[in-house]
Each structure stands twice: as structure tokens, then as C-alpha cells.
N, C-alpha and C positions, 0 to 999 in steps of 0.2 A: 102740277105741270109735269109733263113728261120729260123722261131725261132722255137727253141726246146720245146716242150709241154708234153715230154711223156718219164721218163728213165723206165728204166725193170733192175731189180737185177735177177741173180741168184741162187740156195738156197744158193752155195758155198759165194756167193758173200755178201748175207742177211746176214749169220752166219759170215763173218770174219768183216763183217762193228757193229753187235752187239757184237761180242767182242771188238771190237776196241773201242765203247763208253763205255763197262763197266770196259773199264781196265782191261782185262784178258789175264794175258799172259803162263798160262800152263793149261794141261790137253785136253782131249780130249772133243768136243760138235757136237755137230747136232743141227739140229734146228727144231721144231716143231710146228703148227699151234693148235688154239683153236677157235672149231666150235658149230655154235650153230645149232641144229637142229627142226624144226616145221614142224607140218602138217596141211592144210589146202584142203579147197573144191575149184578146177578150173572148168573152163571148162560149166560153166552154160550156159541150152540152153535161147533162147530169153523169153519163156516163165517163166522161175525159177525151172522150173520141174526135170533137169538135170544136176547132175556138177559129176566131177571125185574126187577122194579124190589123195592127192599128199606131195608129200615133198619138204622144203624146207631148205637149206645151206645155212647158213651165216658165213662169216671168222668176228670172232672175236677178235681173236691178234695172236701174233707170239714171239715166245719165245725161247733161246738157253737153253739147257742139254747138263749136263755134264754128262761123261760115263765111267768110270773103264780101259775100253779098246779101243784100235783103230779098226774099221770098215771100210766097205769100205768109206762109206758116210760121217765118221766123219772130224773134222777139228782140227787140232790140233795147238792149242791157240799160244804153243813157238815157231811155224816157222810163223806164220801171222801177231804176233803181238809182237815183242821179247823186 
């Protein structure tokens, strides 16, 4: 049998596994990413003469919010994790 190298979460799935380690069992969250963003020159040609200017994304961490209300997206902590 082949070994497993690779899970994938869900956001639903990310958001009820990070309330599950913080110990949260009410209120409504979502979950959110924090990104960092730079800009740099690609694209140079062979001689140096030539680059494009460009953006770059980095995911920097992932974090749950808490929300006042229920939305589509949100997760609500007392049925995932009671």
C-alpha cells in the first residue's frame, strides 16, 4: 500500500480543527489568512536590459474570527465542538 504524503483541509474543516485546539465551544468564526505582499522585477532578458516589474504573495498564517452574527461562511463553535 502506498503511503500517504499529502492531507488537504477544507476552510470548514481548518476553522473546526482551530477551534477544537483552542477550546472553543460558542459563538460564531470564520477563518482568515494573513498575507504578505512584495514587489519585484522578473523576466530579465539575457543581456540585463529587460525585466517586468511584478507581484508577489505570500501566505503568512491563518487565523479564526469571531463574529456577532451567523453568515453563510461562518462556523458555529457549540455544534463542532460542544
Amino acid at each position: 500500500m502506498a503511503e500517504i504524503t499529502q492531507f488537504e483541509y477544507t476552510n470548514k474543516e481548518l476553522t473546526v480543527l482551530m477551534l477544537k485546539d483552542r477550546g472553543i465551544h460558542e459563538g460564531y468564526w470564520h477563518l482568515s489568512v494573513k498575507l504578505g505582499f512584495s514587489a519585484l522585477n522578473l523576466g530579465q532578458s539575457d543581456d540585463g536590459t529587460d525585466a517586468s516589474p511584478a507581484g508577489a504573495v505570500a501566505f503568512t498564517g491563518a487565523r479564526i474570527v469571531r463574529v456577532p452574527e451567523p453568515l453563510p461562511f461562518t462556523i458555529n463553535a457549540a455544534e463542532v465542538n460542544p
